[in-house]
Residue, then its C-alpha position, 0 to 999 in steps of 0.5 A: x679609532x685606535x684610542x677607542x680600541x686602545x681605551x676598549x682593551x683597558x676597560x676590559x683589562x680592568x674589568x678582569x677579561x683580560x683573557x678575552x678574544x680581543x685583547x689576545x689577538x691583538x697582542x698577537x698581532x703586535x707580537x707578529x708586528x714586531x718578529x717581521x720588524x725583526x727579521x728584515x735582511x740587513x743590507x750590506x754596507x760598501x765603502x768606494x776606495x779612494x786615494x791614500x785609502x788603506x784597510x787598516x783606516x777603513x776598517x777602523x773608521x767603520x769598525x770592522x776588523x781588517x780580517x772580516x773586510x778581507x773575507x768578505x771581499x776574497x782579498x788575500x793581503x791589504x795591498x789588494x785593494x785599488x782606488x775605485x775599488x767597492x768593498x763590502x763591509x757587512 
């Protein structure tokens, strides 16, 4: 079903209807496809802190400054974090 519509739009799109109901519908509805793809909430990422584990290392190895992970987890210094310990990195 979709190669005939597929094949339906071309032939009109050669035919000069390019403007017509069909095709500009379903270009909105591609359009308003691809914005709720868009849009999705980004999950957070966390890290279980293990043993030998520093900010400094973790922070590296996902790329993400030791600032942001401090933030993001109301730490006031890098030796905060125990073994055990979820961390959000996003």
């Amino acid at each position: 079903m979709k190669m005939l519509t597929t094949s339906l739009l071309t032939a009109l799109m050669a035919l000069g209807f390019a403007g017509s109901t069909m095709a500009a519908s379903s270009q909105e509805a591609n359009k308003a496809g691809k914005q709720a793809q868009t849009k999705a909430p980004e999950k957070s990422k966390m890290y279980r802190v293990k043993r030998g584990d520093t900010l400094v290392e973790i922070a590296a190895h996902y790329r993400v400054s030791v600032k942001e992970i401090m933030r993001l987890n109301n730490l006031r210094n890098a030796d905060q974090i125990k073994v055990g310990m979820n961390l959000k990195l996003s």
